[in-house]
Structure formats: C-alpha cells, structure tokens
Biopython code that builds the backbone (N, CA, C, O; Angstrom):
import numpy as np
from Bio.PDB.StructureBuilder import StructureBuilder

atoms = [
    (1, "UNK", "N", (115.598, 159.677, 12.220)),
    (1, "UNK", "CA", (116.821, 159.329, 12.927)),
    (1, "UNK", "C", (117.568, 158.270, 12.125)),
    (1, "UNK", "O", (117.032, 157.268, 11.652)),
    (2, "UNK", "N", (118.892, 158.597, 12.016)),
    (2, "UNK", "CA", (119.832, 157.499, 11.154)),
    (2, "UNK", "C", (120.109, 156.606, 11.931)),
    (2, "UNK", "O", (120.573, 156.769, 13.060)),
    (3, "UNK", "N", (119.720, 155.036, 11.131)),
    (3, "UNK", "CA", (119.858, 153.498, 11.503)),
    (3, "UNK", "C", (121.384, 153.077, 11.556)),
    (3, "UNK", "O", (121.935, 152.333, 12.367)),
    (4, "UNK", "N", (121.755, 153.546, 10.804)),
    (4, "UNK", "CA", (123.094, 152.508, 10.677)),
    (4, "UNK", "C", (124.367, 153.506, 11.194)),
    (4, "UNK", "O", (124.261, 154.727, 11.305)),
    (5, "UNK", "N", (125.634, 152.696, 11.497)),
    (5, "UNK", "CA", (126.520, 152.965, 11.832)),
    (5, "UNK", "C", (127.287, 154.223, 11.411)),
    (5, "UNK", "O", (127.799, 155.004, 12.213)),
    (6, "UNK", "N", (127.315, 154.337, 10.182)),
    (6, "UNK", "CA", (127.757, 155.289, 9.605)),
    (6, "UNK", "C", (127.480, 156.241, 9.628)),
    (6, "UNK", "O", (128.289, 157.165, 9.707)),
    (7, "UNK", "N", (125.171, 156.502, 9.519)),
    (7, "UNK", "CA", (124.421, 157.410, 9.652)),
    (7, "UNK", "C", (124.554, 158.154, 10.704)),
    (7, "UNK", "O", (124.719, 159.368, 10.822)),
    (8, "UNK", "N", (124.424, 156.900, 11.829)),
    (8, "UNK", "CA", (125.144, 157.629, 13.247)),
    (8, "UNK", "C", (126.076, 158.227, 13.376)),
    (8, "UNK", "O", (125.996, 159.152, 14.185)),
    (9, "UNK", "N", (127.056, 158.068, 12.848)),
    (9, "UNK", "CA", (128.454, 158.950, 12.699)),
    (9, "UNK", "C", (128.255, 160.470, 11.759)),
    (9, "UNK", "O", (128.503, 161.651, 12.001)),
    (10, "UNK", "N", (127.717, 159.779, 10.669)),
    (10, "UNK", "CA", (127.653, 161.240, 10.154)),
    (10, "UNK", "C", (127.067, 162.428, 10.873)),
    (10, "UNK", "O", (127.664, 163.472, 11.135)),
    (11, "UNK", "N", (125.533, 162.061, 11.218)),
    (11, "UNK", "CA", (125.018, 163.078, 12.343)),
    (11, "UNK", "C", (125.542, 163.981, 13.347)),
    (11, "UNK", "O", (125.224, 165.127, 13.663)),
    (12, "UNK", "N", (126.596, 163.024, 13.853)),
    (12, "UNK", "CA", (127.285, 163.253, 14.729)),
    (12, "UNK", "C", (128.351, 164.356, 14.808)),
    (12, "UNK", "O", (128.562, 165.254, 15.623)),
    (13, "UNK", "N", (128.995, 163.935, 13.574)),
    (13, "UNK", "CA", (130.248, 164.959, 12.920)),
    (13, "UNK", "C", (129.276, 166.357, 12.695)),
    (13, "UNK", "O", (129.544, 167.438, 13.220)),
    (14, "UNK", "N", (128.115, 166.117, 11.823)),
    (14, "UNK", "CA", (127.679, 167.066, 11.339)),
    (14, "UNK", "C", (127.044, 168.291, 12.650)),
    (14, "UNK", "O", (127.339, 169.479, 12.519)),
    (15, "UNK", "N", (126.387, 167.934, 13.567)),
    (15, "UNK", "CA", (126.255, 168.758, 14.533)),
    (15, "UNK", "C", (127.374, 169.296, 15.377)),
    (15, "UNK", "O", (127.167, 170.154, 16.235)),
    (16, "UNK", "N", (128.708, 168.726, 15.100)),
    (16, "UNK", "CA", (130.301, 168.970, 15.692)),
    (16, "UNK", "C", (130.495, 170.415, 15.049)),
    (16, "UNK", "O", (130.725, 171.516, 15.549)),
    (17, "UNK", "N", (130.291, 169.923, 13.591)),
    (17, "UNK", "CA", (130.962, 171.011, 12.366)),
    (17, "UNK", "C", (129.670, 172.096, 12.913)),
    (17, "UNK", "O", (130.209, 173.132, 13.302)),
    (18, "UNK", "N", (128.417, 172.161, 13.033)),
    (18, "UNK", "CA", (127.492, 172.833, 12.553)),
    (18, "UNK", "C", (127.730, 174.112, 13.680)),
    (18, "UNK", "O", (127.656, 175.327, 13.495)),
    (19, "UNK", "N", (128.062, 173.288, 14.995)),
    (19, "UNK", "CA", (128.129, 173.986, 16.160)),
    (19, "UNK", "C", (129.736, 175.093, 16.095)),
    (19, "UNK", "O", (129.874, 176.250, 16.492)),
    (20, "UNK", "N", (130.415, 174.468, 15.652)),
    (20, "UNK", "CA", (131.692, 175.478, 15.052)),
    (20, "UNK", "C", (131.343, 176.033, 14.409)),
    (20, "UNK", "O", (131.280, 177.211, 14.763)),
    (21, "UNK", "N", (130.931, 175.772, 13.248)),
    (21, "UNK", "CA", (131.058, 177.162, 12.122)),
    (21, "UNK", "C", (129.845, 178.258, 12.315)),
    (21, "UNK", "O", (129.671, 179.368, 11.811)),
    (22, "UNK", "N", (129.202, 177.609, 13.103)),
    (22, "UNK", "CA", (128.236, 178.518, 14.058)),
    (22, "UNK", "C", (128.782, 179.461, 14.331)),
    (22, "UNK", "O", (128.722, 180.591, 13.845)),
    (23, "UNK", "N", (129.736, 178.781, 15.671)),
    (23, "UNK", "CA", (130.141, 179.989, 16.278)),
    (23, "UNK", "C", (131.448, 180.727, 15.575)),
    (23, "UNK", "O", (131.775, 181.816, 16.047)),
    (24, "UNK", "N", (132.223, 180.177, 14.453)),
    (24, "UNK", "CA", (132.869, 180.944, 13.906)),
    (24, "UNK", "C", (132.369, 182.188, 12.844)),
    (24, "UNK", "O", (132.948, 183.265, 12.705)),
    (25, "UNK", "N", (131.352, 181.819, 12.261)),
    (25, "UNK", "CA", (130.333, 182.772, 12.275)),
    (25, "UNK", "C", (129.887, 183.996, 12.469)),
    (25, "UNK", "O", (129.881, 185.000, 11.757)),
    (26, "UNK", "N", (129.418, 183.711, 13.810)),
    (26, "UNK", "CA", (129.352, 184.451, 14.765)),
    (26, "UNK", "C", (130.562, 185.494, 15.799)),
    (26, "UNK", "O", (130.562, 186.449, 16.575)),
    (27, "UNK", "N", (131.330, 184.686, 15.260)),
    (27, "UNK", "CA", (133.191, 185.448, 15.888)),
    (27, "UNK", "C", (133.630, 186.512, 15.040)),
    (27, "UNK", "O", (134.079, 187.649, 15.181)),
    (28, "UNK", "N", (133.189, 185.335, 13.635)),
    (28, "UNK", "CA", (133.603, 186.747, 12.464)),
    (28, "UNK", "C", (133.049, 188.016, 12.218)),
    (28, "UNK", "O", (133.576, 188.972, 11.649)),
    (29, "UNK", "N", (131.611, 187.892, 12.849)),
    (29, "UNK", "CA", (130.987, 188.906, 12.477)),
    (29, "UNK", "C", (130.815, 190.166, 13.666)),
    (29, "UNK", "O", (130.387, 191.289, 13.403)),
    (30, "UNK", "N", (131.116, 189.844, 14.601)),
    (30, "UNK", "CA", (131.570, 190.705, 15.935)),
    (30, "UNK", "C", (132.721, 191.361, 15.401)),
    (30, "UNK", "O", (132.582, 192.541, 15.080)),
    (31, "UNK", "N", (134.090, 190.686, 15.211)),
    (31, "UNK", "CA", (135.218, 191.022, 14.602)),
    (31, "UNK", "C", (134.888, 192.369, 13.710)),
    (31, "UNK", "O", (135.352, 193.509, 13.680)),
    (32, "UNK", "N", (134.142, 191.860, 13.197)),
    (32, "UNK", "CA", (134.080, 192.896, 11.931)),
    (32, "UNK", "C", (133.348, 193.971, 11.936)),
    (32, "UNK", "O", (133.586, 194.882, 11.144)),
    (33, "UNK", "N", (132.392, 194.030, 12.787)),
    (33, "UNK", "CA", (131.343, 194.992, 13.443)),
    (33, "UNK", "C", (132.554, 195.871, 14.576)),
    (33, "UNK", "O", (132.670, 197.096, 14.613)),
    (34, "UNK", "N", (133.413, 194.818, 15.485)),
    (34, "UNK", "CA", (134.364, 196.314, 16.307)),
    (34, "UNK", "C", (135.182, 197.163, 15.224)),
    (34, "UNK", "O", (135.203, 198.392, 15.298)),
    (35, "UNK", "N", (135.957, 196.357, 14.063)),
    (35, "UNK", "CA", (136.639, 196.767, 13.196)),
    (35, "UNK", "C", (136.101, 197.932, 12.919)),
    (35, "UNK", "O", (136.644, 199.006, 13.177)),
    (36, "UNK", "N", (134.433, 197.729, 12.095)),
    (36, "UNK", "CA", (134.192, 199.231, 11.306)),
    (36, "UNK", "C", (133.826, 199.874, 12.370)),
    (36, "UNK", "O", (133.304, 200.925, 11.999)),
    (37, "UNK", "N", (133.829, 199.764, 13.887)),
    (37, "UNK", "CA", (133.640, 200.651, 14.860)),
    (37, "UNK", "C", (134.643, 202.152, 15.135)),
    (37, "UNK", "O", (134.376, 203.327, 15.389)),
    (38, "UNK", "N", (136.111, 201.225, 14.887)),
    (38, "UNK", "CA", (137.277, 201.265, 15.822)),
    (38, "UNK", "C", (137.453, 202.314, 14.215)),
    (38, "UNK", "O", (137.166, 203.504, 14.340)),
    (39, "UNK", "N", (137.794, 201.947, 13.170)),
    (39, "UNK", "CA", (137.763, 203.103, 12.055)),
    (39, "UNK", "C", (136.862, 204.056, 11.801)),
    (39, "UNK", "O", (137.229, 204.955, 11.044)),
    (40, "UNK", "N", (135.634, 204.102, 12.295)),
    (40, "UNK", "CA", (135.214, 204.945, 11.965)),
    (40, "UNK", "C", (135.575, 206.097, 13.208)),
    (40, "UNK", "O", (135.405, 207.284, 12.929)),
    (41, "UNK", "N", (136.080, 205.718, 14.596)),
    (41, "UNK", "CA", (136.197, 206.623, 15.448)),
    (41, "UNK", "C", (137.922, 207.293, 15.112)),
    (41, "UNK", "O", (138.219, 208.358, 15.653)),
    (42, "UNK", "N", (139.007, 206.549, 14.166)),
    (42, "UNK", "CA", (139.837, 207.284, 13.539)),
    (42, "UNK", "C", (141.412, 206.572, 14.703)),
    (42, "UNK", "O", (142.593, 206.902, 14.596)),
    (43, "UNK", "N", (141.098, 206.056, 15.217)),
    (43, "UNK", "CA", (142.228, 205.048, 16.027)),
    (43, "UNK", "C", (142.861, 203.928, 15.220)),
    (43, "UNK", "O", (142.381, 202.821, 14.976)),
    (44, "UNK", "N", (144.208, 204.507, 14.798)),
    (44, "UNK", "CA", (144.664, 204.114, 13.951)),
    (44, "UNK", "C", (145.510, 202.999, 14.788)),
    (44, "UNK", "O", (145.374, 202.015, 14.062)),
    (45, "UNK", "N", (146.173, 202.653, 15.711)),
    (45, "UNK", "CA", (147.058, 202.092, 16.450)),
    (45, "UNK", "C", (145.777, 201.226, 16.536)),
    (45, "UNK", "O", (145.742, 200.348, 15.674)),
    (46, "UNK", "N", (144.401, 201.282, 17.626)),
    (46, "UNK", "CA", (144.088, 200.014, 18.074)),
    (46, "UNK", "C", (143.202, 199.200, 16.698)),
    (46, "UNK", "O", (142.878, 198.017, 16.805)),
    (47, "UNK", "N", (142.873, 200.041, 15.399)),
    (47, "UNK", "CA", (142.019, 199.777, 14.610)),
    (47, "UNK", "C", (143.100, 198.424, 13.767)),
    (47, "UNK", "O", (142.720, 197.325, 13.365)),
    (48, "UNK", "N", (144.711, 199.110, 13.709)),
    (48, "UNK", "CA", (145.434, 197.693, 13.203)),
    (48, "UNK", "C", (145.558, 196.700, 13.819)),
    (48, "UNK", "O", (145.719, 195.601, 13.288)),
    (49, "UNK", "N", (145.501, 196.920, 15.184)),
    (49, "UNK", "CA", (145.312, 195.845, 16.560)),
    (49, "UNK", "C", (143.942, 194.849, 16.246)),
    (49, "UNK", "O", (143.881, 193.620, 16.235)),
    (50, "UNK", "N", (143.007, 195.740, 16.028)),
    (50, "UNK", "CA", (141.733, 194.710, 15.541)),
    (50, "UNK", "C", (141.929, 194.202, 13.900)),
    (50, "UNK", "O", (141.644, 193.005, 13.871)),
    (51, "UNK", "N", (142.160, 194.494, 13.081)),
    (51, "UNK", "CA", (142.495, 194.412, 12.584)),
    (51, "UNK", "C", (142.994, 192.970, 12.156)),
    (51, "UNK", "O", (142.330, 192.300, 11.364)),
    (52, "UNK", "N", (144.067, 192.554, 12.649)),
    (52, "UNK", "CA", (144.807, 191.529, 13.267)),
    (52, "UNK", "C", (144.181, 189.984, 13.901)),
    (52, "UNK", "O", (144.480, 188.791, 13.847)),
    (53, "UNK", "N", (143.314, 190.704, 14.411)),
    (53, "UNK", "CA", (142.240, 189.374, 15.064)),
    (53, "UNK", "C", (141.062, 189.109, 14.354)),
    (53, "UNK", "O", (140.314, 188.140, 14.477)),
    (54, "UNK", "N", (140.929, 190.534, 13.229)),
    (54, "UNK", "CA", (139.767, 190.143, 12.350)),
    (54, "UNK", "C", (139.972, 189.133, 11.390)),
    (54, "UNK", "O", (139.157, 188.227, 11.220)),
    (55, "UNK", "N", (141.523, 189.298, 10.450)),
    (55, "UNK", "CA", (142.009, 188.089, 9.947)),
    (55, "UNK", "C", (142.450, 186.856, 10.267)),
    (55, "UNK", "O", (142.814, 186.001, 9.460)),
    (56, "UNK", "N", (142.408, 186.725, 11.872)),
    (56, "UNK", "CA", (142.417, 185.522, 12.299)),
    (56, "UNK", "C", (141.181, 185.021, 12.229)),
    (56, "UNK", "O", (140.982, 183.989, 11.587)),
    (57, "UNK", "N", (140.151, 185.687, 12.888)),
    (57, "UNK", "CA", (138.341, 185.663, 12.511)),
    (57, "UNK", "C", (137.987, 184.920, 10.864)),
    (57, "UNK", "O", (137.464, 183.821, 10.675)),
    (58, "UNK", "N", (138.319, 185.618, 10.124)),
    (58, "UNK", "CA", (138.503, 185.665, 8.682)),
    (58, "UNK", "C", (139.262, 184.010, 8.365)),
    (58, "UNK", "O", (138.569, 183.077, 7.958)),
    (59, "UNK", "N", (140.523, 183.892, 8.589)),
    (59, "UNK", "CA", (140.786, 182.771, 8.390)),
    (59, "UNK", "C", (139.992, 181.223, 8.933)),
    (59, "UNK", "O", (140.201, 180.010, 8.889)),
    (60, "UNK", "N", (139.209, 181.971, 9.330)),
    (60, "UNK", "CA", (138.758, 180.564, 10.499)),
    (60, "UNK", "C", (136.902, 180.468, 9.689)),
    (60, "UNK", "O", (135.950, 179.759, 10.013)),
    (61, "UNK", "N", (137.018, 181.366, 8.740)),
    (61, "UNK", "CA", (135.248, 181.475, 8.458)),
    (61, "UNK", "C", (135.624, 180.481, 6.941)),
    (61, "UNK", "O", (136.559, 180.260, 6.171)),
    (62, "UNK", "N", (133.773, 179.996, 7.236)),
    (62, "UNK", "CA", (133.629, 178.946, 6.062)),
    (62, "UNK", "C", (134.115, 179.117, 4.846)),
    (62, "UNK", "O", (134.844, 178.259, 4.347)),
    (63, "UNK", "N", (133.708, 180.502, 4.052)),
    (63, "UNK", "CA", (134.078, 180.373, 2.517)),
    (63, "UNK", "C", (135.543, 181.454, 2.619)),
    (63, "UNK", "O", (135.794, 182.487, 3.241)),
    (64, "UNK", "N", (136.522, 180.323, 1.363)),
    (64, "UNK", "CA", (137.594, 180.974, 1.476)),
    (64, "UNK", "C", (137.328, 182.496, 0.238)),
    (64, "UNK", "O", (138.327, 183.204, 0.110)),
    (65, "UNK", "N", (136.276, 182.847, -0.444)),
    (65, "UNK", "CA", (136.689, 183.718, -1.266)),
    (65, "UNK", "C", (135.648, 184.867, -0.311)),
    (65, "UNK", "O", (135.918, 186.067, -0.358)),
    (66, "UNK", "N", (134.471, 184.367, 0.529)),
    (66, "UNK", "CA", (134.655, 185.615, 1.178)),
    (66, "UNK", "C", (135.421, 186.032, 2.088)),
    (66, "UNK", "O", (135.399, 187.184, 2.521)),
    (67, "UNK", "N", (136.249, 185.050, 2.508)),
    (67, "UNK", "CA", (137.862, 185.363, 3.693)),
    (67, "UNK", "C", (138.158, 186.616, 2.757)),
    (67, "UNK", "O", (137.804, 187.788, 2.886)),
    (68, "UNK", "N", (138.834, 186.067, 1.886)),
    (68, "UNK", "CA", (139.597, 187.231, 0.682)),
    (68, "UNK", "C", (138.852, 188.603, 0.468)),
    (68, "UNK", "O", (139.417, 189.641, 0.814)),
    (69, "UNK", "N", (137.728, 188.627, -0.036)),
    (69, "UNK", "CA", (137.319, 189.533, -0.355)),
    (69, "UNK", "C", (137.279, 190.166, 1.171)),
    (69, "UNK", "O", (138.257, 190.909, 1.253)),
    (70, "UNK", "N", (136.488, 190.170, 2.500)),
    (70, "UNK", "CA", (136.223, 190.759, 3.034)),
    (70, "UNK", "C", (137.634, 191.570, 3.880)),
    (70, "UNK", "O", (137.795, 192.712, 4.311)),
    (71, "UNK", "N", (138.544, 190.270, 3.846)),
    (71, "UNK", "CA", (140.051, 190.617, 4.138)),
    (71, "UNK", "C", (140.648, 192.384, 3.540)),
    (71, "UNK", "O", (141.054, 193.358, 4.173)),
    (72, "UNK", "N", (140.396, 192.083, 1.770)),
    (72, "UNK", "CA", (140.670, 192.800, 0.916)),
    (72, "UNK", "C", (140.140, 194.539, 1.224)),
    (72, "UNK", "O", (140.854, 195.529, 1.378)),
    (73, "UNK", "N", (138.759, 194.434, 1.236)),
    (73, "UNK", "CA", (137.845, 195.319, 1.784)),
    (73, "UNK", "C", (137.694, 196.399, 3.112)),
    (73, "UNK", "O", (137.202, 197.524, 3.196)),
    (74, "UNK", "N", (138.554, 195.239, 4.390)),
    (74, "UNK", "CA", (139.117, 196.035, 5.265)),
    (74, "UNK", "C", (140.143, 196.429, 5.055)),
    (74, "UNK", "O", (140.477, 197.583, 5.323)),
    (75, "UNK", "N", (140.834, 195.639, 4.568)),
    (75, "UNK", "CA", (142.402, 196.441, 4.493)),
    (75, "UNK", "C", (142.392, 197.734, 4.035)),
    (75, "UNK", "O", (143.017, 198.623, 4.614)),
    (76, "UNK", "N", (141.640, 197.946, 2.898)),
    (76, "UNK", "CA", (141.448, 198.982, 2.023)),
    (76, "UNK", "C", (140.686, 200.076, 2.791)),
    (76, "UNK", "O", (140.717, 201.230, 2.364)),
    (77, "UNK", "N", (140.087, 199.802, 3.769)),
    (77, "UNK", "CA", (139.140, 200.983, 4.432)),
    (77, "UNK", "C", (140.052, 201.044, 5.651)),
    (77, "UNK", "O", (139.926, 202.054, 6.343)),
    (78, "UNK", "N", (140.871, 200.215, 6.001)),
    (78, "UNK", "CA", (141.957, 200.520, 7.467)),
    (78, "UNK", "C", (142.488, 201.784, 6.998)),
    (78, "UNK", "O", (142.181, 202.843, 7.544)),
    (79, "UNK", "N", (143.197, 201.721, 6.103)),
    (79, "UNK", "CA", (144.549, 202.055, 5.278)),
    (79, "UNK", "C", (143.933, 203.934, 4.384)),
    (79, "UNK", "O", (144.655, 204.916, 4.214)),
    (80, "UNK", "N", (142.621, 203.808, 4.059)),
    (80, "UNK", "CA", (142.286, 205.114, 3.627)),
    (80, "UNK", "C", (141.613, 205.544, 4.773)),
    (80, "UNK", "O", (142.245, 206.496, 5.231)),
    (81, "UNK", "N", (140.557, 205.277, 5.501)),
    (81, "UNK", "CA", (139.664, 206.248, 6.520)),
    (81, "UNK", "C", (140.984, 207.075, 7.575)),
    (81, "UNK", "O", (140.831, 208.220, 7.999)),
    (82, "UNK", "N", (142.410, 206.113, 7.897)),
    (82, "UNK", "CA", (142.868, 206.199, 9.000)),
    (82, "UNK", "C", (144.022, 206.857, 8.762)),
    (82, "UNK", "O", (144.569, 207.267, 9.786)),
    (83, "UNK", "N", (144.711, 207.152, 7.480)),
    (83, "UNK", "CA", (145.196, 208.216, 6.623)),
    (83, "UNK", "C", (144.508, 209.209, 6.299)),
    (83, "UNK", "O", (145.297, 210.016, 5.806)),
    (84, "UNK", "N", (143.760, 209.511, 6.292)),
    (84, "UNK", "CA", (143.081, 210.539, 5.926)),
    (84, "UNK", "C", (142.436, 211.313, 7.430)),
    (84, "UNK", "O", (142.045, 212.477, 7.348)),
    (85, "UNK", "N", (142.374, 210.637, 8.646)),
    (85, "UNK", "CA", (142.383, 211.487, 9.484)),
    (85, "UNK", "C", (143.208, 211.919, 10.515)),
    (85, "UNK", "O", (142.877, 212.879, 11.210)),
]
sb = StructureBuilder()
sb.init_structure("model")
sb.init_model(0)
sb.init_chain("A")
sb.init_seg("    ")
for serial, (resi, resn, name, xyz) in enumerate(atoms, 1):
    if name == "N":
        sb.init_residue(resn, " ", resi, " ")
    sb.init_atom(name, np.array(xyz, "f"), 0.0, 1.0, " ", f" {name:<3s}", serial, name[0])
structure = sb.get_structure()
C-alpha cells in the first residue's frame, strides 16, 4: 500500500483509468462482435447504423493505431460483403 501523498493519488487515478478502459474495452469489443454479426446477415442500412457506434467504440479504445487499423478493416468489409449482396 502507497505511504505518501502522491502514492495515494496515483493509486487512485490508476484504478479510475483501469476501471474505464476496462469497460471501454469491453464496449469495443461487443461493438465489433454486432458489427461482424449485422454484415454477415447482409443488412446494409442497419450494418452502417452499427457501424457508426463502432467508431465511436473505436475512438474511445486505448491504442490509437489499433482504432485505425480496426476502423480501416471494417470499413473495408462494410463496403464489400454488403455490395456484393
């Protein structure tokens, strides 16, 4: 257990942050699990609808280059699975 003032603070912050990016995490990865749901059943209207909230998901997750890439990745599978059927 941290003695000093600061230690105390840090702890503190750190179980703040730990408990967010937890659950952002966890937001993103639901997001992204209805996403490849909603394309693979060929619903092109609600799949851009999710879509939409996945990059809000996305913006809100820890690393910015897997934001990008995974961003990149759906877009690219929205845009061909949902053209093509």
């Amino acid at each position: 257990m941290a003695n000093h003032l600061s230690a105390l603070k840090r702890a503190r912050q750190t179980e703040k942050r730990t408990a967010r990016n937890r659950a952002n995490t966890s937001r993103l990865r639901g997001a992204l699990r209805e996403l490849r749901e909603i394309i693979a059943k060929g619903d092109k209207a609600a799949a851009e609808q999710t879509y939409r909230t996945t990059v809000s998901a996305l913006d809100k997750a820890i690393d910015p280059d897997r934001t990008s890439r995974t961003g990149s990745s759906s877009s690219r599978c929205l845009h061909v699975r949902t053209d093509t059927q």
